[in-house]
DOZANU-878522 format. One record per residue (C-alpha): x, y, z; residue in one letter. Coordinates in nm, 3 decimals. Layout:
N
east / north / up / type
X / Y / Z / A
...
// end
This chain:
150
east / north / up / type
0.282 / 12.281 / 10.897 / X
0.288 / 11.928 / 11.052 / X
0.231 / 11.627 / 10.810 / X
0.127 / 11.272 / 10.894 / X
0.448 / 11.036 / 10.823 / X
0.256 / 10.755 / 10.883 / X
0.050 / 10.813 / 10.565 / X
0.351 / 10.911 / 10.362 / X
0.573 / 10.638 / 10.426 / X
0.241 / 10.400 / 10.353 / X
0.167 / 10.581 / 10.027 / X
0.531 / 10.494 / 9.881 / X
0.573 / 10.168 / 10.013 / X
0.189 / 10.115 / 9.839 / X
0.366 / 10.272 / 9.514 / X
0.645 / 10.065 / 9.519 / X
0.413 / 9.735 / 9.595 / X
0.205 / 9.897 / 9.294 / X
0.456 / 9.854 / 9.055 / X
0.628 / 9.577 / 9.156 / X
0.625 / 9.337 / 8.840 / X
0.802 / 8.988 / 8.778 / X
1.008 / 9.046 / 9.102 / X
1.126 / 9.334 / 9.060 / X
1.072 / 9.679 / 9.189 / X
1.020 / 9.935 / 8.922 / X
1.020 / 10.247 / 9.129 / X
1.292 / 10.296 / 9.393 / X
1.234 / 10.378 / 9.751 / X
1.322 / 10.673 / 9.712 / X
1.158 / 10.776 / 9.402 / X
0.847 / 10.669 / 9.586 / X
0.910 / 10.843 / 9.868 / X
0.924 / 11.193 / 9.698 / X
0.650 / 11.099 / 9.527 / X
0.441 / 11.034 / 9.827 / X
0.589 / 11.378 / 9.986 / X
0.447 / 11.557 / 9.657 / X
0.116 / 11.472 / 9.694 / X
0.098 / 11.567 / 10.083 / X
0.217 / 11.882 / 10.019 / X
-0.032 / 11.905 / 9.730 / X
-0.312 / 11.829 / 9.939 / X
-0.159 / 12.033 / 10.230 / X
-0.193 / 12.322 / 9.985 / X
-0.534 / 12.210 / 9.895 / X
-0.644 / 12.210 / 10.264 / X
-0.500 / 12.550 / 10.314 / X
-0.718 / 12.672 / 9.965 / X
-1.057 / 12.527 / 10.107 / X
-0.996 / 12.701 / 10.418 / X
-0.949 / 12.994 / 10.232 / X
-1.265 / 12.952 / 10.032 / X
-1.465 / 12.861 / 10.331 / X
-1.358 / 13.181 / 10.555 / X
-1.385 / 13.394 / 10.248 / X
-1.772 / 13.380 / 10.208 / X
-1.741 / 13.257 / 9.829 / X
-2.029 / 13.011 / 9.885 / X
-2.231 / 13.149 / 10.210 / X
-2.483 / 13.236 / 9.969 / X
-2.565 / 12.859 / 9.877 / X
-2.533 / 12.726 / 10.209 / X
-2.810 / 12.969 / 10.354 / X
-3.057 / 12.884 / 10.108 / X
-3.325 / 12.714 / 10.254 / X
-3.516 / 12.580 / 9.966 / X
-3.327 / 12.236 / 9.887 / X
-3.388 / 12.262 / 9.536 / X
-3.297 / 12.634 / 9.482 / X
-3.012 / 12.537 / 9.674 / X
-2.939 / 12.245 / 9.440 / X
-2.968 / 12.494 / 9.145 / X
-2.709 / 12.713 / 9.266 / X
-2.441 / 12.459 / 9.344 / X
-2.535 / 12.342 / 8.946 / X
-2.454 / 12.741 / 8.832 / X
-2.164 / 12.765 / 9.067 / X
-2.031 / 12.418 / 8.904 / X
-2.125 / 12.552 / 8.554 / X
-1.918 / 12.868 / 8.624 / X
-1.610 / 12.654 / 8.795 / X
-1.618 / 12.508 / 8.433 / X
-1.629 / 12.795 / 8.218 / X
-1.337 / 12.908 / 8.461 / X
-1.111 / 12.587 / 8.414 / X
-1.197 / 12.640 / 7.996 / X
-1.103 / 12.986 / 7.998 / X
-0.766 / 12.936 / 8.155 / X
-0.780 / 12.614 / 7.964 / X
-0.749 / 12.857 / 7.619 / X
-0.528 / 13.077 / 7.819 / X
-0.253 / 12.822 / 7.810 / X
-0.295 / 12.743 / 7.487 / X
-0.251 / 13.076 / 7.379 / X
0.045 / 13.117 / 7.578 / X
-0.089 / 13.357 / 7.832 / X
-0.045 / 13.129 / 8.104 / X
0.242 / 12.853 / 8.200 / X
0.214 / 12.517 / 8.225 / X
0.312 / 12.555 / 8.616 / X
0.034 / 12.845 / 8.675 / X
-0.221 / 12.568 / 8.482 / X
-0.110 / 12.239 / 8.712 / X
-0.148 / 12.449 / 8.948 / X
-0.473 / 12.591 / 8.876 / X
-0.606 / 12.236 / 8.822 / X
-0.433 / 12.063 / 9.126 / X
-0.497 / 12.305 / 9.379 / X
-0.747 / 12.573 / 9.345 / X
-1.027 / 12.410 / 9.105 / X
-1.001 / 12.058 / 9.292 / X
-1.051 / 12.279 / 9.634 / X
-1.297 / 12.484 / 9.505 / X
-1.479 / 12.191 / 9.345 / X
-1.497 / 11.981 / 9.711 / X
-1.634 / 12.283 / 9.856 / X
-1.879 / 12.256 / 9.619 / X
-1.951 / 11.866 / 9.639 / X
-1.971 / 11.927 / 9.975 / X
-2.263 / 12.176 / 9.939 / X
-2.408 / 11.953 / 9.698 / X
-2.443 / 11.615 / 9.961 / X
-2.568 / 11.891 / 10.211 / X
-2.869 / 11.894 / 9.945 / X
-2.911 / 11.543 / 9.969 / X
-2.837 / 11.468 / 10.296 / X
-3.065 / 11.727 / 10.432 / X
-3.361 / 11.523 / 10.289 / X
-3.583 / 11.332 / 10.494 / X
-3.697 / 10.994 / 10.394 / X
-4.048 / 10.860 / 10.459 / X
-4.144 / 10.726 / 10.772 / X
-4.328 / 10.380 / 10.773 / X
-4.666 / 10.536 / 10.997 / X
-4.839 / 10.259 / 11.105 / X
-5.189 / 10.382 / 11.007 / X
-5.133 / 10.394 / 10.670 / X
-5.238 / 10.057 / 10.545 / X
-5.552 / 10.083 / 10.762 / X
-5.613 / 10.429 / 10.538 / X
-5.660 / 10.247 / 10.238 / X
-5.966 / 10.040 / 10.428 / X
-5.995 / 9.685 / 10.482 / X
-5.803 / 9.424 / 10.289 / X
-6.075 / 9.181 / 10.060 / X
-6.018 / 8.907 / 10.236 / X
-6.085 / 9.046 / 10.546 / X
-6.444 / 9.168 / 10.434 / X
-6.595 / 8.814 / 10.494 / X
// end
């Protein structure tokens, strides 16, 4: 597990710059700084849950469909069903089935990776499509211009 230091050390220092008001720093350095070491080992964790996703198969099904808009259809459905999922431990909490750590971390971790995989699919929908070409012969298709009839 190897993080970038760089980035975590900027990230606090941009939190501390963040709320720096009349003068004064309102966060400390170090309050910052385990800030900052919070959300890389969020989005370490995140990493590790795409990867997980990805090597699982969850979503080969979308990615081998050729027809873009089938394809585009499916990544709707799978977001529709990512929903239902959030709302259903959503109610879960709320009935006291599930802790507030188990939903944060639901939220933070596995919807947010499972919902880049998806966005991810999604561009490949719109990426994938081909703009037109200027072709040169087209304006000559349409015939002569009027004032080129004289």
């Amino acid at each position: 597990m190897k993080y970038d230091l760089k980035k975590i050390m900027n990230n606090a220092w941009h939190m501390m710059r963040a709320n720096y008001v009349g003068g004064v720093y309102q966060v400390s350095l170090s309050q910052a700084l385990h800030f900052a070491w919070e959300v890389a080992r969020r989005d370490f964790r995140k990493a590790e849950c795409v990867k997980e996703i990805i090597s699982s198969g969850k979503y080969n099904y979308i990615a081998k469909e050729e027809n873009l808009m089938n394809r585009f259809d499916l990544v709707k459905k799978a977001f529709n069903a990512l929903r239902a999922e959030g709302e259903e431990r959503r109610a879960a909490f709320r009935n006291g089935t599930m802790s507030k750590a188990g939903l944060d971390e639901y939220l933070a971790i596995e919807s947010s990776a499972e919902h880049s995989v998806l966005t991810a699919l999604q561009s490949s929908c719109r990426k994938s499509t081909s703009r037109p070409v200027w072709n040169d012969s087209w304006p000559y298709a349409l015939g002569l211009l009027p004032e080129e009839e004289f």
